[in-house]
N, C-alpha and C positions, 0 to 999 in steps of 0.2 A: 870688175868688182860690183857686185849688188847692194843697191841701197834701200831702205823700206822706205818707204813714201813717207812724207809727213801728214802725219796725223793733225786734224782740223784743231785751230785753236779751243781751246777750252772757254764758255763763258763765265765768268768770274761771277762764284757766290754774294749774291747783295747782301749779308751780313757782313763780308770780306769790305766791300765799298761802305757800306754804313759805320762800321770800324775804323776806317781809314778818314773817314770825313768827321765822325766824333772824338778820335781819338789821338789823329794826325800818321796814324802806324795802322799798317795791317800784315797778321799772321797770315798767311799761305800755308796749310799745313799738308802735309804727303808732298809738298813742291819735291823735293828731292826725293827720290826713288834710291834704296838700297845699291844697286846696280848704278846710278847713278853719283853716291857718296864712294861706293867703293874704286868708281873709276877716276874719279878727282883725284882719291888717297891716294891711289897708287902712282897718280901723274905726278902729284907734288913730293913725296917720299924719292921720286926717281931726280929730278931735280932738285930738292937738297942735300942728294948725296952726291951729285953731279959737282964737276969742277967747273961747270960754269960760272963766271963774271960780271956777262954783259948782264946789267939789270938787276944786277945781284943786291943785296941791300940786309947785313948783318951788323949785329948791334953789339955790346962790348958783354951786356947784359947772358946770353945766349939766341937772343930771337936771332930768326931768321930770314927771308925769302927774296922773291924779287917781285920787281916791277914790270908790269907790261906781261903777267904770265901768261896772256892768252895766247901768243906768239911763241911760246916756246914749245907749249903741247896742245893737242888738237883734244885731248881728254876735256879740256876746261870751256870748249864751245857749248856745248850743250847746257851750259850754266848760263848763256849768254841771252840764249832765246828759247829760256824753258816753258811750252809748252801748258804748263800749269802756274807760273805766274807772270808772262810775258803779257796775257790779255788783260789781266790788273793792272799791270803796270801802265798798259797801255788806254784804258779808261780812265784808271786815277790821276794821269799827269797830261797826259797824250799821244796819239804815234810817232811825233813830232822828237824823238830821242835820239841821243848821243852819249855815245862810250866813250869819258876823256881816259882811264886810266882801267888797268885791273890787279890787283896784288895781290899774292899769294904770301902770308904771314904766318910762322911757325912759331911759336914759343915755346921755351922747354919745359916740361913737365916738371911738377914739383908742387912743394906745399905752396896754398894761395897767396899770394901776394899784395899788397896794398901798394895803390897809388898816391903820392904822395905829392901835393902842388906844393909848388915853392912858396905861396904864404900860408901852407898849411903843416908842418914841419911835422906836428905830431901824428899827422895822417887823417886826421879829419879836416872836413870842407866846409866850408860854411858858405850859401848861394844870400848874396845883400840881392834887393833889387830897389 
């Protein structure tokens, strides 16, 4: 089997880092490649139709997915150490990282929904500080 070589890291736009350090976030944008969303969909689509278990994690609500999905399909690596915001990542925090967890989360379609906190009953929040 042939693989294409990896492509050298990308340097990370300094508005991208200037962003991140005024604003605590930063957009990545094109991070995700067409080709890239559509091989995700199609990994995860194939395991929430699957009768898999282990790692499974469904809610009464309709959500869906599981835990640990980088293990279950090799589609979701590339999300892992993408090329386009791996070297941000890797300036903004450092190369000093670890992967404790990764989830794959489905929710059902439909009209939007409100979140609702338990001292919030009628759906709004209110932040004291």
């Amino acid at each position: 089997m042939m693989t294409a070589p990896l492509q050298p890291p990308q340097v990370p736009a300094m508005e991208v880092v200037d962003a991140f350090d005024r604003d605590g976030y930063a957009i990545v944008r094109g991070a995700i490649t067409p080709q890239l969303r559509d091989s995700a969909l199609s990994a995860a689509e194939r395991l929430l139709a699957s009768d898999i278990t282990r790692g499974r994690d469904r809610g009464g609500d309709g959500k869906d997915g599981f835990r640990g999905c980088l293990t279950l399909d090799r589609a979701f690596l590339p999300l892992l150490a993408n090329p386009h915001t791996l070297p941000t990542v890797t300036q903004l925090l450092s190369p000093d990282l670890h992967l404790l967890s990764a989830h794959l989360i489905a929710l059902p379609s439909g009209p939007t929904r409100t979140i609702r906190p338990p001292n919030a009953p009628d759906g709004t929040a209110t932040c004291t500080e």
